[in-house]
N, C-alpha and C positions, 0 to 999 in steps of 0.2 A: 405275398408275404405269408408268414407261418410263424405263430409264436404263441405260446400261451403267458406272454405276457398282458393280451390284451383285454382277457379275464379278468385278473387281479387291477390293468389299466382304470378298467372303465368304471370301477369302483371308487380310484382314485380319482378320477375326474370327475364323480359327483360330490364327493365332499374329500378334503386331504388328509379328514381322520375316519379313522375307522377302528373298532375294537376287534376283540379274535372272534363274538360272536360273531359280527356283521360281517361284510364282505371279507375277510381271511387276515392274516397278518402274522406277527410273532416274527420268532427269529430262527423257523426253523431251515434245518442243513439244506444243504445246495443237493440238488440229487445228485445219486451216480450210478454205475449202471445195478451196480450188487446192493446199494444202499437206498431206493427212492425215497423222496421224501413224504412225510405225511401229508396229507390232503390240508392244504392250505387253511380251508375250512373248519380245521379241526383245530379247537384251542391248545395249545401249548402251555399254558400256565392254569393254575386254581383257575376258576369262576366263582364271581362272588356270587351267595347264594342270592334267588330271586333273579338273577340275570342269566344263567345255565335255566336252559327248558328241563335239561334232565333233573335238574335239583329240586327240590320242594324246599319252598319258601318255610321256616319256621317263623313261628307269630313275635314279633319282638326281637329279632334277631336284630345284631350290629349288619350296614349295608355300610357300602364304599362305593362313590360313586365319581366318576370324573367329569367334568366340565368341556363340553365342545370348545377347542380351540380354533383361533380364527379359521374362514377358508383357503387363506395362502401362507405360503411359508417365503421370506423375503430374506434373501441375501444379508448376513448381519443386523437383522433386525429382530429383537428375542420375541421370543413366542408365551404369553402366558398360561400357565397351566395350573389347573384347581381341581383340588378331590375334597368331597365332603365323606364325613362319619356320620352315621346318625346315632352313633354311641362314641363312647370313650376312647380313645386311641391316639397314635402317631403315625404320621402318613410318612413312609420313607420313600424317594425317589431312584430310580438305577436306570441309567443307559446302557441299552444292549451292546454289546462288544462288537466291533466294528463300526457303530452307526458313527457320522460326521457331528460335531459338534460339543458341546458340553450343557451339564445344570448348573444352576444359579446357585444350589443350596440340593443336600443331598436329604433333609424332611422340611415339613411342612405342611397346613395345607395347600400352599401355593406355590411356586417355584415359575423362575425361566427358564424356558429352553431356549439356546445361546445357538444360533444357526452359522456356519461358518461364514468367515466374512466374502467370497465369492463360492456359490456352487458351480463347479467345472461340470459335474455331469451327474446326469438324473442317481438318486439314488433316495432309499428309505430306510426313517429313523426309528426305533424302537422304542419305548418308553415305559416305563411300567411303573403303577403307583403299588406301594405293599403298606399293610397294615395287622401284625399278627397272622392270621392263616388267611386276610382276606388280601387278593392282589387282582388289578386291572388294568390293563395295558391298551397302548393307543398307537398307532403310527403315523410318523408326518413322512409324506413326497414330498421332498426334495425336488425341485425342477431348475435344471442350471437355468444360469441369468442369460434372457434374452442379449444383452451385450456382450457374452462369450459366442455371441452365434457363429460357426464357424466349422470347417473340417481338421479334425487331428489326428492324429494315429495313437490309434489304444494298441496296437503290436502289429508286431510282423513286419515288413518292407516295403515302400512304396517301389520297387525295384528302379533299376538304373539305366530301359534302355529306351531314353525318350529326350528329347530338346527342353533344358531347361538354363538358364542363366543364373550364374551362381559363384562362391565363392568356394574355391578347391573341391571339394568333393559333397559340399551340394549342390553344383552342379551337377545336371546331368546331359551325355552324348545318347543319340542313339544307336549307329555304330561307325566308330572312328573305318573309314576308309582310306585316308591318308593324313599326312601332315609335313608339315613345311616350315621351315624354321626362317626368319627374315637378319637382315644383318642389325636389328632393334635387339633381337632376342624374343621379339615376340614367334608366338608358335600361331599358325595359321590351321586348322583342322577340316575337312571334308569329312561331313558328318551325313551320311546317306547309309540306306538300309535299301536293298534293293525292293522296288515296289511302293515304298514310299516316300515322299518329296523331300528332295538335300535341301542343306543350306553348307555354308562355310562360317567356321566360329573360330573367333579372336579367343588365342588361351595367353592370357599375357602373364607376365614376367613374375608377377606375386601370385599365379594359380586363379583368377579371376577369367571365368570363361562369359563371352555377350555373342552374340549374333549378326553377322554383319549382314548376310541376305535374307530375302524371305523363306519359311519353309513349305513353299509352293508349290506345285507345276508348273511349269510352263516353261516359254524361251523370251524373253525381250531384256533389249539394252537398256541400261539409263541409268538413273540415279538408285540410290538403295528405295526409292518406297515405288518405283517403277521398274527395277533389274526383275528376273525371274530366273531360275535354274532349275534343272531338272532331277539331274542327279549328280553330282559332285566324286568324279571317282579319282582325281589326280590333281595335286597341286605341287606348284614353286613358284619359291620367294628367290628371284635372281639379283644380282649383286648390283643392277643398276637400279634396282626400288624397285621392279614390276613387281606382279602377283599375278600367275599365272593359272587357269584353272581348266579343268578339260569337263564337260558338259557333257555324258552322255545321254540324251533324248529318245523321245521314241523311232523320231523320224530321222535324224540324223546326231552323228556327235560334233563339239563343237571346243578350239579351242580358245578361252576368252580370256580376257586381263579385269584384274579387279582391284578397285582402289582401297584403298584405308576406311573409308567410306562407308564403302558399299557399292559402289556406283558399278557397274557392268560391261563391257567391251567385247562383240567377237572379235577373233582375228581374225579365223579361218573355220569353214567347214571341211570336216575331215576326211579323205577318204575312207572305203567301207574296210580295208586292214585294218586302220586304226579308229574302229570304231568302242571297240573295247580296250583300247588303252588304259596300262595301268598306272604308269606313270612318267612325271614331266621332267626336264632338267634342261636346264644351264650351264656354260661356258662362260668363263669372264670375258671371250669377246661377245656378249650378247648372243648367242646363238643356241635357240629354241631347240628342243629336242624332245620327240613325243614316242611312246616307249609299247609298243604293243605286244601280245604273246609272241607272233613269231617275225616282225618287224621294227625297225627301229627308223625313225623319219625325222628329218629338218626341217624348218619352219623356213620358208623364203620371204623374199621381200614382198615378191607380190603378194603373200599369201597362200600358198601352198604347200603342200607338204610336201617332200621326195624324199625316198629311200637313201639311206647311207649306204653308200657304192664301198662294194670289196669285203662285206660283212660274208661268212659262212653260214647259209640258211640251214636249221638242223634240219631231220628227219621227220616226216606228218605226226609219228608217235612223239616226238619230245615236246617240253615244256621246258622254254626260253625266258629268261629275263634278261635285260641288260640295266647298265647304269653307265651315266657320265659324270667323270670331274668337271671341276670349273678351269683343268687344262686342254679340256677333248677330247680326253681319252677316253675308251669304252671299254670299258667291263661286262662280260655277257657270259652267259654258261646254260648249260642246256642238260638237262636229266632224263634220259633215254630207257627206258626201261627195256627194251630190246637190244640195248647196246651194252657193250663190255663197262664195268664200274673204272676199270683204270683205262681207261678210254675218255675219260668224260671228267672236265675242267672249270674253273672259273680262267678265264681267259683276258686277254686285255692289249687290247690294240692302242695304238700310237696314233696323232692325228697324219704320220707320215705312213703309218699304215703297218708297220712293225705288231707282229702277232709274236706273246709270251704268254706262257703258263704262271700263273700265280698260283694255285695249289688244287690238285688233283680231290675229286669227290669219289671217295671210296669208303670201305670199311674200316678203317683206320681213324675215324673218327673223333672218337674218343679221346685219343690221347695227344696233349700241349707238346707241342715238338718242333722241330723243324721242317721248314717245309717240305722238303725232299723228304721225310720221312712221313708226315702227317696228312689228313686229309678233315674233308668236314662231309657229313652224310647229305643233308639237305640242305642246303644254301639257300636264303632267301632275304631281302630288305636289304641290299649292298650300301654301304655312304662311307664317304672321306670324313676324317674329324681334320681338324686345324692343322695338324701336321702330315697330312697325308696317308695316313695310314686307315687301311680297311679296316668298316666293320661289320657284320653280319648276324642274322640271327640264323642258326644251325641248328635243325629240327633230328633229334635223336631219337631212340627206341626204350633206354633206359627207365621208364616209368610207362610201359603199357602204349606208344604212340603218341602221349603227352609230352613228354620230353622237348626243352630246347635249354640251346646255348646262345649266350650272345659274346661272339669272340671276334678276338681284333688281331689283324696280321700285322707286325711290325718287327722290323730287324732281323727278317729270312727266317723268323717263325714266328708260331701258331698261338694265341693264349687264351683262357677263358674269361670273359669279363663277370660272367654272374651265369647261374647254372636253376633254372627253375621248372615248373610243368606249369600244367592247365591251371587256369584260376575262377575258369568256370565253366558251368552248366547251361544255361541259359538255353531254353525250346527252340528259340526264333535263329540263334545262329549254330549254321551245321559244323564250320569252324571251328575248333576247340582250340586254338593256337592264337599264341600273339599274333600280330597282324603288322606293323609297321617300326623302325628302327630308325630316329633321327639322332644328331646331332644340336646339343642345345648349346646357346650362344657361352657357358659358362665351361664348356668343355663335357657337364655330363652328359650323360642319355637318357632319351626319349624313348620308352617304348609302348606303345599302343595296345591295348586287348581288349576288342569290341568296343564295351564303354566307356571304358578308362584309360587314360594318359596316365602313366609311371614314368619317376624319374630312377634313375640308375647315378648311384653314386658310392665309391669306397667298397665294391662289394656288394650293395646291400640294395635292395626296390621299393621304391615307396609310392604310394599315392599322390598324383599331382594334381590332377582334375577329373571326375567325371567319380561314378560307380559302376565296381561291379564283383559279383559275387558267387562263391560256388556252394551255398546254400541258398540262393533260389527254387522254388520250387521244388524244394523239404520239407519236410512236418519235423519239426524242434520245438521243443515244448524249452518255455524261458521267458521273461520278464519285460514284457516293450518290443521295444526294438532287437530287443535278441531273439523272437521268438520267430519261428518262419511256420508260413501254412502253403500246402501243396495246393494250390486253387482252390480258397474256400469259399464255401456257398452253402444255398438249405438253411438261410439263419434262423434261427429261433431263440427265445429270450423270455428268465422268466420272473418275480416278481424283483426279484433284488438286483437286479441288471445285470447278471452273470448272460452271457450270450453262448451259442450251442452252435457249432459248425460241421457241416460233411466236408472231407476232405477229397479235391476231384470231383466235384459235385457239377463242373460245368467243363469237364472234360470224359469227350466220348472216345477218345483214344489214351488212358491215363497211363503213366509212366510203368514198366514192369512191374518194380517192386510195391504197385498200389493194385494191380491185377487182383481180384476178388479176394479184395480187404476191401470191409467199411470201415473209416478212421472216421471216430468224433469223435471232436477237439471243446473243449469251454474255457472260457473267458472271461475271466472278473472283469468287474468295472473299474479296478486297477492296474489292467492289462497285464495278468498272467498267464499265463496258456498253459493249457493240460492235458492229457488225453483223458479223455471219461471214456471211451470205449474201443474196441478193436472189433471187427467180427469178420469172418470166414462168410463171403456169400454163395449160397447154393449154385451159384451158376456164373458164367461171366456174366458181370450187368454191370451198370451205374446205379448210382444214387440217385433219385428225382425229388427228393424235399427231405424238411424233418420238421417236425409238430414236437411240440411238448404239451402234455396236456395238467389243468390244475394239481392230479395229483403223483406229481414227478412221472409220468410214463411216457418214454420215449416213443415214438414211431417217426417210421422211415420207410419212401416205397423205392422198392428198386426197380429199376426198367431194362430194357433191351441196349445193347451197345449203341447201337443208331437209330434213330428214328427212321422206322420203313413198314412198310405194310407188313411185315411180319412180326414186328414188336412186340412185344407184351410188357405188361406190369401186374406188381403184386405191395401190400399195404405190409407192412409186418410191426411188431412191437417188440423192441430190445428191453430181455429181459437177462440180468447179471451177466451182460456181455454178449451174448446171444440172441440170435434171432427166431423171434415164433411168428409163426407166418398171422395173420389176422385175418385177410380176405382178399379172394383171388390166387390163382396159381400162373405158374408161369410153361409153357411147352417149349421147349429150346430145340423141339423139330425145327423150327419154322415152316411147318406143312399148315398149322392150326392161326387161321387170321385171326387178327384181333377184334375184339367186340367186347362192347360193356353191356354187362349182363347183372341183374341185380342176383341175389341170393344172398347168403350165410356162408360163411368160412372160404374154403374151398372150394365149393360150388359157383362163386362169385366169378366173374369175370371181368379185367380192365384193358384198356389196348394201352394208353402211356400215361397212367396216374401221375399225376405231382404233386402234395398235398400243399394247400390253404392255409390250411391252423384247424383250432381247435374252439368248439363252443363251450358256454360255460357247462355243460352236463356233459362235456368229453366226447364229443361227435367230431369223429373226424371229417374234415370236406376234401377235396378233388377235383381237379381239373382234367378230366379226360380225353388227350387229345387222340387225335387222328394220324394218317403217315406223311399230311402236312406240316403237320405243327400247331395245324387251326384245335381251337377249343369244341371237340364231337359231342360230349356231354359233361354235365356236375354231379358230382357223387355224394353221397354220405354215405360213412360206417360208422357203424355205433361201436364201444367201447365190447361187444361180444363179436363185434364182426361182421354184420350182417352190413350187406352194401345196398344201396339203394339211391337212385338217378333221383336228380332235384333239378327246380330249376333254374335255381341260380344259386353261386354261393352266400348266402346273410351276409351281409355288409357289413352287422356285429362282429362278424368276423376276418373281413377284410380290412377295418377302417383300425386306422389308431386312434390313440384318447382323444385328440382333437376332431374326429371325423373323417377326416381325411382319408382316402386310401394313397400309398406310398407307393411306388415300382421302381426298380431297378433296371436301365436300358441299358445293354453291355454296347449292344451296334453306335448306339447316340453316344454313349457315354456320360447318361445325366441321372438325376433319378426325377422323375414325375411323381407331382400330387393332384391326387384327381379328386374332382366335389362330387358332389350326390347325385348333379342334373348330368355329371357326364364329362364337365369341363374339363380342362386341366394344365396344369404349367409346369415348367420348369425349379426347380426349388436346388440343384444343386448340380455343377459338371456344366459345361459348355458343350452343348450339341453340337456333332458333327466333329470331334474330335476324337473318334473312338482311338486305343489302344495308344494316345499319345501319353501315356503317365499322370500319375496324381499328383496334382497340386496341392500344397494343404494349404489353411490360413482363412481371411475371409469371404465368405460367396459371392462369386458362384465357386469358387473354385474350381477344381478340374479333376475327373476320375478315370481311371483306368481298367475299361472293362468292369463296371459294378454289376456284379450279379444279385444281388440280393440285399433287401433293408428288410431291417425288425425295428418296432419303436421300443424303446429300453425307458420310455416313461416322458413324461410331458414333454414336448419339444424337442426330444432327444431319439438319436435312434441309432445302431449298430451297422455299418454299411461292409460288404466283401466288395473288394475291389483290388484285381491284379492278388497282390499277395499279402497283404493287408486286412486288419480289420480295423477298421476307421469310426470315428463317431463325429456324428452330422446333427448339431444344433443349431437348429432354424428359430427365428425372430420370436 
């Protein structure tokens, strides 16, 4: 962790008031990079004479002095506050602008300070007593109520591509591979990501998604809390109530039937053509049909699969799909890149074996027409609605490659049902395209995009279950939930709960447009997002932490792309946006190994710094690793530069106000708090669930990749996870 809040923390943790002489306070600005703030240390308002060292006491002078107020500040419970005069006067009271709460009476010499009736999250209150030219000010910490303990989202996106059960679009998929519409109207969903474990999820009729299998590995029948599945890549709901699902495994593929339930059934293992089958279908006489790139097969009674006899196999370069009605007939087409474009059809056989052309795939694209005149460019997701008539999703060129249509063949021509492009960005899928095209029980449509279920109606797409988004992994500066951060990490945090993030800060391949930029982002404690700085980095590099020290001064070390024996790192301090280097250089030969080397300035030498935090006299610390990853050596730089190996980083500056030291495990997925002798537990996230999505609500909750915790003040603390920044108040 790195924050110079822990500075200003551990002050609050020995007593919850403190004036401007004593440990810092006041209400001074948030840094920024052109503006830093003054040294917390340093008073902000008059000091009454006799309390300023620099003042000389006059003999008989009026003093103003205040009354230590309790040690805790309690949820709705008022606080009292007392100022004496030892002269004539009127004690006037004022809270600083922005603090939480209200006074009792605006003079006096006594008054209440009025605490809000629940504290949601750490924060500090200002207070200042005035009297003619004399004035004294105090602050209360604010510690939210152990009974909000819990994770919420202060901004940004939990994002949308992970198994969550939910209503309409708080749910979430992780990515829709198929769907299957039943004669209920319920929608059936194969939700697999390749590499990690399916399940199939009930999207039923009012937008409510649950889980019917488990999101496991493996293969075995039986009931839902015994079924297992591997990967979920095709389903149907056929007309006589089965639910049909295709299983591909590591070892073999499999196709099973699945109840309402849960419960599990193979029917068949499947030969090695249709091992990657995409998808299933139906005939109203019961008759199984499993759908592979360049085969299409029967289900028999024994159990077996066999090829449909009299089909035309394309050519090794094409890419085939087929579909079946529920009359047996089959629809198939094949896109040949070596072949002539008016050459090449959606086609459609009779169960008697009759071969027609339904409409040519050419350039012609474009335009709603007749068939004999029209065509569709890329055809893909074929299905019948109620009356027979095709419908398709038609991948166009109109928007850059993004482009599709979804159009319906009826009455010897061609029409557009709805015309839209890409809806997202998302890292993990290479696909930018909608993905599947059903037919829902009430005539509209389903259309699929990664995490999301759309319905299609009148024209128009709307969201029906699941998210998903094409500002993921963006930096938008905005309000909550509207604010997006590009992978933030590097937290640091500092006395007023404002939180400080690097953008990319845990990606070593970061998106073009973040290529040697440093973006810091900050954070109120009322979850606004901003950028406090931009900066030009000398070299291709990453970020590897950020420090804020007492008195507003950023630093940031930047490293090597990758961790490897050619590495290097360097410390620097952003100064009005800019970066001055502080200690250590970087050689981007890669001829020059890495070594930590102590010295001054440039002379210093680091192999992969990542800064710690910050002590209270501004010494930065470091973690020096090696082209393992392992911890090689502990550094200190002092606020002139000069670097120098220790041997361990002070625990003052690892630990938060409670003691504790905090970590963020992105592989586990938890955060750990570690004691003093070394122990340590879990306190937030379910291990072993890495990259499954955040959960918010009560702990343990669930995290997504956390890279980083700062504490933002007693029991509270700022967590990076996935795309979010979250805050984690524990008991």
């Amino acid at each position: 962790m790195n924050s110079a809040f822990r500075t200003s923390a551990h002050c609050a943790a020995a007593a919850l008031v403190f004036t401007l002489t004593a440990c810092g306070g006041g209400s001074s600005p948030s840094p920024t990079a052109a503006n830093p703030p003054p040294n917390p240390a340093t008073p902000s308002t008059p000091s009454t004479p006799g309390t300023d060292p620099t003042t000389p006491v006059t003999p008989g002078a009026t003093t103003l002095t205040l009354g230590a107020p309790p040690a805790q500040v309690v949820a709705g419970v008022p606080v009292a506050l007392s100022a004496t005069l030892n002269g004539a006067g009127t004690v006037s009271w004022t809270l600083a602008p922005g603090s939480a709460g209200s006074l009792s009476a605006a003079s006096g010499n006594s008054v209440n300070y009025l605490p809000p009736a629940r504290i949601n999250a750490a924060s500090q209150v200002t207070i200042t007593a005035t009297s003619g030219n004399l004035s004294q000010s105090l602050t209360l910490s604010l510690a939210p109520d152990p009974a909000l303990a819990g994770l919420t989202l202060t901004a940004g996106t939990i994002g949308g591509h992970f198994m969550l059960d939910g209503q309409g679009t708080d749910a979430r998929f992780d990515l829709v591979a198929d769907m299957a519409v039943d004669r209920d109207g319920n929608t059936y969903v194969a939700d697999s990501r390749p590499g990690a474990p399916g399940a199939v999820r009930l999207l039923a009729k009012d937008g409510s998604v649950s889980t019917l299998t488990a999101a496991v590995n493996g293969h075995a029948d039986g009931d839902r809390s015994r079924a297992r599945v591997e990967s979920v890549s095709a389903l149907a709901a056929c007309g006589n109530g089965k639910l049909y699902l295709l299983d591909s495994g590591a070892q073999a593929s499999y196709l099973r039937t699945l109840t309402r339930d849960g419960g599990i059934a193979t029917v068949a293992t499947l030969p090695k053509a249709y091992a990657a089958a995409r998808r299933i279908f139906c005939d109203d006489n019961g008759t199984v049909y499993v759908a592979a790139a360049t085969a299409l097969g029967k289900l028999g009674a024994d159990g077996s699969v066999q090829d449909v006899a009299g089909l035309t196999l394309p050519g090794p370069s094409a890419s085939t799909a087929y579909m079946v009605d529920r009359h047996a007939n089959i629809y198939y087409y094949s896109t040949d890149p070596y072949a002539s474009l008016a050459r090449t059809a959606i086609f459609r056989r009779t169960p008697a074996g009759v071969v027609s052309t339904v409409i040519a795939i050419n350039d012609r694209a474009y335009a709603d027409a007749p068939l004999a005149t029209a065509g569709v460019t890329q055809p893909d997701s074929l299905v019948l609605d109620a009356d027979d008539n095709l419908l398709l999703i038609d991948y166009d060129q109109f928007a850059g490659g993004s482009g599709y249509r979804v159009r319906k063949i009826s009455g010897g021509a061609i029409g557009t049902v709805y015309r839209g492009n890409s809806q997202g960005n998302y890292l993990r899928q290479n696909n930018d395209l909608p993905g599947q095209l059903r037919v829902a029980a009430d005539g509209s449509l389903l259309l699929s995009y990664q995490s999301i279920v759309n319905r299609i109606g009148g024209g128009k797409l709307a969201p029906l279950a699941g998210w998903n988004d094409d500002t993921e992994d963006r930096s938008i500066n905005g309000q909550g939930g509207a604010a997006r951060y590009y992978q933030p990490g590097g937290l640091a945090a500092d006395g007023d709960g404002n939180v400080y993030s690097l953008e990319g800060a845990d990606d070593p391949n970061p998106a073009p447009y973040m290529s040697g930029r440093l973006v810091i982002r900050k954070t109120t404690p009322s979850g606004a997002v901003s950028t406090l700085a931009t900066a030009s980095t000398p070299f291709p590099a990453r970020a590897g932490g950020l420090a804020l020290a007492r008195d507003g001064s950023l630093y940031v070390t930047l490293l090597g792309r990758t961790l490897s024996p050619t590495a290097q790192g360097a410390v620097y301090r952003l100064v009005a946006g800019k970066l001055q280097l502080l200690a250590g250089t970087i050689d981007d030969s890669g001829l020059a190994p890495p070594a930590s080397v102590d010295g001054a300035g440039a002379a210093a030498r680091f192999a992969w710094p990542q800064l710690n935090g910050v002590d209270a006299d501004g010494n930065l610390y470091a973690t020096d690793r090696d082209a393992t990853g392992a911890a090689a050596a502990y550094r200190k730089i002092t606020p002139q530069g000069v670097a120098s190996t220790v041997a361990a980083i002070p625990r003052s500056v690892l630990a938060a106000p409670d003691g504790y030291v905090y970590s963020a495990d992105p592989a586990q997925g938890v955060i750990w708090r570690t004691a003093a002798d070394g122990s340590r537990s879990v306190v937030a996230g379910v291990a072993g669930l890495p990259a499954q999505g955040t959960v918010l609500g009560a702990l343990p909750a669930r995290l997504d990749r956390p890279t980083s915790i700062v504490p933002t003040g007693p029991h509270s603390f700022a967590v990076a996870a996935g795309g979010a920044l979250l805050r984690l108040v524990l008991p």
